[in-house]
C-alpha positions as CSV (number, residue, x, y, z in Angstrom):
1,X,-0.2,-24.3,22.0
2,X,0.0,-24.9,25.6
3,X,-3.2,-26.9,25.8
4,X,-5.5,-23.8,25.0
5,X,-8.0,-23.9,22.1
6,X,-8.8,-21.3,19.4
7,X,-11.8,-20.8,19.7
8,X,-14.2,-19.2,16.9
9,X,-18.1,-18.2,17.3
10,X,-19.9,-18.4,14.0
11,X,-23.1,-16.5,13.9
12,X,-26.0,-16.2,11.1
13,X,-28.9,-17.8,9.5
14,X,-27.3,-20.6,8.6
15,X,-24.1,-21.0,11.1
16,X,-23.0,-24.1,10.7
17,X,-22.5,-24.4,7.0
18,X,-22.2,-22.5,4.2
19,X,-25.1,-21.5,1.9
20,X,-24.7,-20.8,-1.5
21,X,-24.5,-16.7,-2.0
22,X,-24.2,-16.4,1.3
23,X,-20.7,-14.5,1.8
24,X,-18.3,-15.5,4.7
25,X,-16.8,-12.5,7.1
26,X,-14.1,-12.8,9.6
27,X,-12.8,-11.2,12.2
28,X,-9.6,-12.1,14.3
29,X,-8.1,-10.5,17.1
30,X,-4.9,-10.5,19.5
31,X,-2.6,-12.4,17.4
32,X,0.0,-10.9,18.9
33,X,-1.3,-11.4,23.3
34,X,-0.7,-8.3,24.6
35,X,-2.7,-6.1,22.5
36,X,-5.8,-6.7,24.3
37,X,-8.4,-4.0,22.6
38,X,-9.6,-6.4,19.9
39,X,-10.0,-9.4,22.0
40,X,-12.6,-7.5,24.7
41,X,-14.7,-5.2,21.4
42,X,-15.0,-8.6,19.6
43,X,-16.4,-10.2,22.8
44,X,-18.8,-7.3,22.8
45,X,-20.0,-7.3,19.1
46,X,-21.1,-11.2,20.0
47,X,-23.3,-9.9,22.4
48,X,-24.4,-7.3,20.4
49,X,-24.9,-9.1,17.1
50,X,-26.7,-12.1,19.4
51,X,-28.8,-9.7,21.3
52,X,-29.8,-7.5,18.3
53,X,-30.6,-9.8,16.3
54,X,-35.0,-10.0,15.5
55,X,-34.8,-6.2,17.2
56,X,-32.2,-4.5,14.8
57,X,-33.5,-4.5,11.3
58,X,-29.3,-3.5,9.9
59,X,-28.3,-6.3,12.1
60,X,-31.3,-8.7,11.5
61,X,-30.5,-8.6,7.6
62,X,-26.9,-8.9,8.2
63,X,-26.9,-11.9,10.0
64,X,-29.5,-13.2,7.3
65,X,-27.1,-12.4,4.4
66,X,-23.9,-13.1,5.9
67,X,-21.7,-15.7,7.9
68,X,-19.6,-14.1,10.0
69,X,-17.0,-15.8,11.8
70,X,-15.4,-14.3,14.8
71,X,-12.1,-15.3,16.7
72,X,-11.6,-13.4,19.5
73,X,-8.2,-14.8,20.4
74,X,-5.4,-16.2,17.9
75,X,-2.6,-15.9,20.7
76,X,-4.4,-17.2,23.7
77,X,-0.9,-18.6,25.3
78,X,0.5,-14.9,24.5
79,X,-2.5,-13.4,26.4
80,X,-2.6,-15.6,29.3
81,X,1.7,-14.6,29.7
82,X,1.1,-10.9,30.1
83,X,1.0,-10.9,33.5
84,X,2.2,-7.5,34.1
85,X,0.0,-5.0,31.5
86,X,1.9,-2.5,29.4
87,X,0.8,0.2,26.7
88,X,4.3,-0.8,25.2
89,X,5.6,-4.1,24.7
90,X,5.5,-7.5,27.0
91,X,6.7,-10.7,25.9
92,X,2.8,-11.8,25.9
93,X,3.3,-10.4,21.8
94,X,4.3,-13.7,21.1
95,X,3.3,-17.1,21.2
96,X,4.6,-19.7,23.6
97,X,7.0,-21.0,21.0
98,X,8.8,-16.9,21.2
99,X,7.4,-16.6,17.3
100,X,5.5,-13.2,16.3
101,X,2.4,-14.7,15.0
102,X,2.4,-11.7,12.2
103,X,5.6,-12.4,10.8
104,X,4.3,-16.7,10.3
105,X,2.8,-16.9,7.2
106,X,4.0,-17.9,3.6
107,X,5.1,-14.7,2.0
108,X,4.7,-13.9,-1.9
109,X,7.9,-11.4,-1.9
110,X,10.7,-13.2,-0.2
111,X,11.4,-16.6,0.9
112,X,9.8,-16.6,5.0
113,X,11.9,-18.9,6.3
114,X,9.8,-19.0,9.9
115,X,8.6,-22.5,11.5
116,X,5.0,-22.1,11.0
117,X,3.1,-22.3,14.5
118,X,0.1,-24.0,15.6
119,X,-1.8,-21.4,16.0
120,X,-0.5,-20.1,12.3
121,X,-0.9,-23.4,10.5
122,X,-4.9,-23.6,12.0
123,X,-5.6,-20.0,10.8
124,X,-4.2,-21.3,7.4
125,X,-6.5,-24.8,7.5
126,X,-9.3,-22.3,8.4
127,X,-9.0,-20.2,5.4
128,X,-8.7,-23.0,3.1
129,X,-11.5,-24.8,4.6
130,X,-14.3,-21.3,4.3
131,X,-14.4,-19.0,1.1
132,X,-13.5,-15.7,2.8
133,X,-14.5,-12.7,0.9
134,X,-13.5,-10.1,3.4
135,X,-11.5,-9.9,6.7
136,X,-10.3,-8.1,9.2
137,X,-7.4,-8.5,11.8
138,X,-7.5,-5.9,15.4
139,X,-4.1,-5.1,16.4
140,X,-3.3,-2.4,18.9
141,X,0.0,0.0,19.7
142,X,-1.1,2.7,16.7
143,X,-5.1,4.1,15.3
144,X,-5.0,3.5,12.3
145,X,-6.6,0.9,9.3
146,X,-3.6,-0.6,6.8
147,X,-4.1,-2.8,3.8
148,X,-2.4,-4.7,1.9
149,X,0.1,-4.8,0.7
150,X,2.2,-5.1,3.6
151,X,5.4,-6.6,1.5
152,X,6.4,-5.6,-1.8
153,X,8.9,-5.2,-4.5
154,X,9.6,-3.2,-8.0
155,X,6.5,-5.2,-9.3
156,X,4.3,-3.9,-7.0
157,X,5.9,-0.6,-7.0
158,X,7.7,-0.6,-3.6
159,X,10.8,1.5,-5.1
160,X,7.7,4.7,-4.8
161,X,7.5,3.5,-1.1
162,X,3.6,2.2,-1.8
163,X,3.5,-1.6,-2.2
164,X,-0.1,-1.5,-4.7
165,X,-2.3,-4.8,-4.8
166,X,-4.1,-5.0,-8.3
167,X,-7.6,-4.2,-6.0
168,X,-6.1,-1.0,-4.5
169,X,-8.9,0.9,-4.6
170,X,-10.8,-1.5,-2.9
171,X,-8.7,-1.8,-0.1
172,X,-8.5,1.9,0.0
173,X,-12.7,2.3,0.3
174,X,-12.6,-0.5,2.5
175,X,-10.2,0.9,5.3
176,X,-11.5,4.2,4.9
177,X,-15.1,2.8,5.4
178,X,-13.7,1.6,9.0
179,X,-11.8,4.8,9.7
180,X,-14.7,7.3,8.7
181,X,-17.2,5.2,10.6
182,X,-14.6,5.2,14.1
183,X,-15.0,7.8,16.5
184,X,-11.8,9.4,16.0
185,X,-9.4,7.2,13.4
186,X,-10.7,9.5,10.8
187,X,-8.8,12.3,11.8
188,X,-5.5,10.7,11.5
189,X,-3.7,12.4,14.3
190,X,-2.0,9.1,15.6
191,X,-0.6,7.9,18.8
192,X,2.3,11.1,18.4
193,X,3.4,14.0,17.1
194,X,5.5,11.9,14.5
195,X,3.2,10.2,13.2
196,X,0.0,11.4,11.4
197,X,-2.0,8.8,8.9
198,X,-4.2,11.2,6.5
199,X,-7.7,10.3,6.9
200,X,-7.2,7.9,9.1
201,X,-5.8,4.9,6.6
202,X,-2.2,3.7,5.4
203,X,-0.9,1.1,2.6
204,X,1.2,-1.3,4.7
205,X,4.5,-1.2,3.0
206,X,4.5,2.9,3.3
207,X,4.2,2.5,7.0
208,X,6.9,-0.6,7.5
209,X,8.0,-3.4,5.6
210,X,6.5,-6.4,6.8
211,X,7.4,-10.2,5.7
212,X,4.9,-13.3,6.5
213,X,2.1,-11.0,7.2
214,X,-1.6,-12.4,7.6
215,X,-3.2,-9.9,5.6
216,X,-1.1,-10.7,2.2
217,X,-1.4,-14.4,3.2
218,X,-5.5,-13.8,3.1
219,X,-5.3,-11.7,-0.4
220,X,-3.0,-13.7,-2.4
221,X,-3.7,-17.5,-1.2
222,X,-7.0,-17.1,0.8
223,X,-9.1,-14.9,-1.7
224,X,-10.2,-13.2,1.0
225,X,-9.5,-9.3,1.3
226,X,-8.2,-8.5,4.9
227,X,-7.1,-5.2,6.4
228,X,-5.2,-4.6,9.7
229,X,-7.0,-2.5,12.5
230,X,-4.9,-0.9,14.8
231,X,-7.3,-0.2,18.1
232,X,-5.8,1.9,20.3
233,X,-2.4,3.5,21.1
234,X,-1.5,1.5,24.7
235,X,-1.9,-2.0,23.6
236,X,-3.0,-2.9,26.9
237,X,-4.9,-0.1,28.6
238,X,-7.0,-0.1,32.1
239,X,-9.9,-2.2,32.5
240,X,-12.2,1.1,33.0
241,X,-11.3,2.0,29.3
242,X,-12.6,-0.9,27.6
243,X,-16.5,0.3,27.6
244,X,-15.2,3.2,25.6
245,X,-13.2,1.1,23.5
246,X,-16.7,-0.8,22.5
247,X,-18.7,2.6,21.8
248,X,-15.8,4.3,19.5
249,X,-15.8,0.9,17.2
250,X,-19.2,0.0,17.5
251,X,-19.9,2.1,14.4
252,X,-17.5,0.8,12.4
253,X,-17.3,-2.9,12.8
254,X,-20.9,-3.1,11.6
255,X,-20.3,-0.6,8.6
256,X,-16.8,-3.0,8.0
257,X,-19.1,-6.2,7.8
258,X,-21.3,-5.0,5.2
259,X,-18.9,-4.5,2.5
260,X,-18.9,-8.1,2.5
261,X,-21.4,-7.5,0.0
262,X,-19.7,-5.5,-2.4
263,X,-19.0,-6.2,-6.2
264,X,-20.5,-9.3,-7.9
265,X,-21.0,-13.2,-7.2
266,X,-22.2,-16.3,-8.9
267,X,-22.0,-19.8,-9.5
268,X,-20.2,-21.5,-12.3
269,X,-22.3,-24.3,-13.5
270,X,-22.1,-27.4,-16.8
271,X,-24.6,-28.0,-19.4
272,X,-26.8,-30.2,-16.8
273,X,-26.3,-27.6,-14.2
274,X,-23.7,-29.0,-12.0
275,X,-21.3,-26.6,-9.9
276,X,-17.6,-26.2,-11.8
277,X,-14.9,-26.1,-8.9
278,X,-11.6,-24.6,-9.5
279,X,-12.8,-22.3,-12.7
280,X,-10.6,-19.4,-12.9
281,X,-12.9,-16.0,-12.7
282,X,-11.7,-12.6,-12.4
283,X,-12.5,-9.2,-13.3
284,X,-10.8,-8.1,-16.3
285,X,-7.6,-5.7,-15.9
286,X,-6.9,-7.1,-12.3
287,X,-5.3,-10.9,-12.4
288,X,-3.9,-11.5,-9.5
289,X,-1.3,-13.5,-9.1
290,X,-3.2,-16.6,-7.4
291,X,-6.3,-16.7,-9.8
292,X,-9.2,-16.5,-8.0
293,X,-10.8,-19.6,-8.7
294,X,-14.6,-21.3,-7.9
295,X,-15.3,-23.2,-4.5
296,X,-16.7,-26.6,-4.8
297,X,-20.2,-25.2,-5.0
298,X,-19.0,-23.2,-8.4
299,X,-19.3,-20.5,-6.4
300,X,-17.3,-17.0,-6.9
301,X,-17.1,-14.0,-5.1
302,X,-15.1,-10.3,-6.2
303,X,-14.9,-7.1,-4.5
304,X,-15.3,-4.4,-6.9
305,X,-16.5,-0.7,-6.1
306,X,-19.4,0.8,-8.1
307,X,-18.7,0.5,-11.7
308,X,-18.9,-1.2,-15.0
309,X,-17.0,-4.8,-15.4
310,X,-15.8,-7.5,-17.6
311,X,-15.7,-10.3,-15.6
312,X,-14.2,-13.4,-17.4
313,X,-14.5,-16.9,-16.3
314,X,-12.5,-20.0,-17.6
315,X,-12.5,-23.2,-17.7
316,X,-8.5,-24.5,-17.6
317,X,-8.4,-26.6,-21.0
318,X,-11.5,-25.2,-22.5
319,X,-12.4,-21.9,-23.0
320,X,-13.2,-18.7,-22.0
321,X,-16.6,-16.5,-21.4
322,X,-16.5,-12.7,-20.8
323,X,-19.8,-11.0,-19.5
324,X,-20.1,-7.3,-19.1
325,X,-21.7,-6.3,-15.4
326,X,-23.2,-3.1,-14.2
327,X,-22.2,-3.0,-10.5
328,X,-24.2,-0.6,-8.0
329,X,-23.4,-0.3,-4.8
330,X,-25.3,-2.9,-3.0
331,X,-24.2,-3.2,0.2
332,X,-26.9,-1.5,1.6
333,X,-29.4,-4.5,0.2
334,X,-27.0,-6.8,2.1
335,X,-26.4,-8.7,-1.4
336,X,-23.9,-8.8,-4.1
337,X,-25.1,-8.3,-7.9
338,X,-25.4,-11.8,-9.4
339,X,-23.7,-13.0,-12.6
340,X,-23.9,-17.0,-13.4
341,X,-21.8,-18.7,-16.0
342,X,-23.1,-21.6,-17.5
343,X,-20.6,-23.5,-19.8
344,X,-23.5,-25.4,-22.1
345,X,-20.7,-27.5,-24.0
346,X,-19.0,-29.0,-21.3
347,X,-20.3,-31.6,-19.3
348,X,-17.8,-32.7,-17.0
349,X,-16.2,-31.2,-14.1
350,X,-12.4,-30.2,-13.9
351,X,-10.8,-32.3,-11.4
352,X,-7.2,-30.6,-10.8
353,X,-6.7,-29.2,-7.5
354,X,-6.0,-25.7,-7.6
355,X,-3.7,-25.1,-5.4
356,X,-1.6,-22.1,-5.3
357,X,2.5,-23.3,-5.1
358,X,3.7,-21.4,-1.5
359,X,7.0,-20.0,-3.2
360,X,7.6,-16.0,-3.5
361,X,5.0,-15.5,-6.4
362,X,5.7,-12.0,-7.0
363,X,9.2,-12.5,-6.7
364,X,9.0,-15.0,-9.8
365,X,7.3,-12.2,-11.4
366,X,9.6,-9.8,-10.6
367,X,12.5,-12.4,-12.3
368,X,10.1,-12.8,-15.3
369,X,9.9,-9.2,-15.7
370,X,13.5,-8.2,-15.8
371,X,14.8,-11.1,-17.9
372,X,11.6,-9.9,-20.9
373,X,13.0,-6.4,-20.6
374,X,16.8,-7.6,-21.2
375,X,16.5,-8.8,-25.0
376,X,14.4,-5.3,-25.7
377,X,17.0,-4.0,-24.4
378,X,19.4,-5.8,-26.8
379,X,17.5,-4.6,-29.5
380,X,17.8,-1.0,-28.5
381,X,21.4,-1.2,-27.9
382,X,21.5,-2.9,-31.4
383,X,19.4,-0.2,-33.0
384,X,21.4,2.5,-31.6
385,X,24.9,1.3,-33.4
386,X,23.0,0.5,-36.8
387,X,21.8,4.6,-36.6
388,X,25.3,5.3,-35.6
389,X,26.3,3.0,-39.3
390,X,24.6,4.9,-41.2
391,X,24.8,9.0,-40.3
């Protein structure tokens, strides 16, 4: 950085430290300097959320159920080098260092050989410092809401053209929740005749390939759900614009923040009570590759549309405990359903860091995968010759 700070503005009942249940929400915009849309609407939803708040009873009970961080710049050196604003490209995309901010981050599909920037490695320190449940980055150059994931490969089911998280249908309500609730992203017309994003929303891979992404660095090592909002078609449009810009999102950045509250959370705790860290709790039929694991409050937090759950939390060495849960959709009651797990046998707290090895996950997988097919292969081959013996 040349000097400048990244600055974020954390607002709620509790803002400078996190409360047990309490979720925490993020939103970051112009990582990449030019696309100016995001940085200006965030600006205004501090305002908003500040001004509203004791007068707006949807706004009051966010901010009493929810910490919501908000960064309004990433790329503050890219901004400030835009000197000459384009709907297009400038060089102000990138950071001083000439990097692309989006393309910085670990990758779980292919080895991202990138130096990872200042402004990159803070945003990294950040997430592992908060537990993130949901996210969302403001881009500009396209209208449109993409999710994850924005990488892929055979395990993920890139060879269709759709790279497909195990929480795809989350991601799929949650950028359709900011698309329906936008002035005109729902309609999926796009930027030109080209290009046309039904109802509004696209899985990252099917629109382009992209390696060392933010939003797949969120999912698989932040535990924090993050889409990509794409603002407006000229990435750096008139100044007389931007009051329009603020009305046509308005909507929809308050509808995004309350899916925050989706699904179910709760604290794992010992026989005397004491938070667990680092126990491994997921909802049954969607591991994902990093285990979501307990903060050091116990704490756990899951996405999950309306439905009926097994959620199943372990203790590394010990053992497992599966709990059926009933989830509504709560989001309107600003809270999560609530499901404890209380380990009465154990009495001592797991120590081992659980930290997630930055190596190509899914590309391991992918490697696992084809080398357990190859000896049932064998056997078919084999099979084949012995019914060939004896006909």
């Amino acid at each position: 950085l040349k000097g400048r700070d990244l600055w974020v503005l954390v607002l709620g009942r509790f803002p400078t430290q996190h409360k047990i249940g309490i979720p925490e929400f993020k939103y970051v915009a112009n990582m990449h300097g030019d696309e100016t849309v995001g940085r200006e609407i965030l600006l205004h939803l501090i305002d908003f959320l500040v001004s509203s708040y004791r007068r707006d009873p949807v706004v009051t009970r966010l901010l009493n159920n929810t910490r919501i961080h908000i960064m309004p710049t990433m790329n503050p050196d890219g901004f400030e080098a835009t000197k000459v604003p384009d709907c297009y490209y400038t060089r102000g995309r990138y950071n001083k260092n000439g990097e692309d901010l989006n393309r910085n981050f670990p990758d779980a599909f292919e080895n991202n050989n990138a130096d990872i920037q200042p402004e990159t490695q803070a945003v990294i320190n950040w997430i592992k410092n908060e537990t993130f449940v949901l996210s969302a980055n403001l881009h500009g150059g396209a209208l449109v809401a993409s999710y994850t994931f924005d990488n892929g490969n055979s395990v993920t089911g890139s060879s269709q053209g759709y790279s497909r998280s195990p929480d795809d249908d989350v991601f799929i309500h949650l950028a359709k929740t900011y698309s329906a609730n936008h002035a005109s992203m729902y309609k999926g017309t796009g930027c030109d005749n080209r290009q046309t994003f039904p109802e509004g929303i696209t899985n990252g891979y099917s629109w382009y390939q992209l390696e060392g992404g933010m939003q797949d660095y969120n999912y698989v090592w932040g535990q924090c759900f993050e889409i990509t909002l794409e603002l407006s078609c000229c990435k750096y449009p008139p100044e007389d614009q931007l009051e329009k810009f603020w009305r046509d999102n308005k909507a929809a950045l308050i509808e995004y923040m309350k899916q925050v509250h989706l699904g179910v959370k709760g604290q794992v705790t010992d026989k005397n009570g004491n938070p667990i860290p680092n126990a491994i709790v997921e909802a049954k039929g969607r591991p994902h590759i990093c285990p979501y694991r307990t903060n050091e409050h116990g704490e756990y937090f899951l996405l999950l549309l309306p439905g009926t759950y097994v959620i199943n939390a372990t203790l590394p060495g010990f053992r497992s405990m599966l709990k059926t849960v009933e989830i509504p959709d709560n989001t309107g009651n600003f809270s999560a359903v609530r499901q404890d797990f209380s380990f009465s046998e154990v009495s001592i707290r797991p120590t081992a860091a659980a930290s997630c090895p930055r190596i190509p996950l899914y590309q391991e997988l992918e490697r696992a995968l084809s080398a357990a097919v190859k000896p049932a292969l064998h056997i078919l081959c084999l099979m084949a010759i012995l019914l060939g013996m004896f006909q």
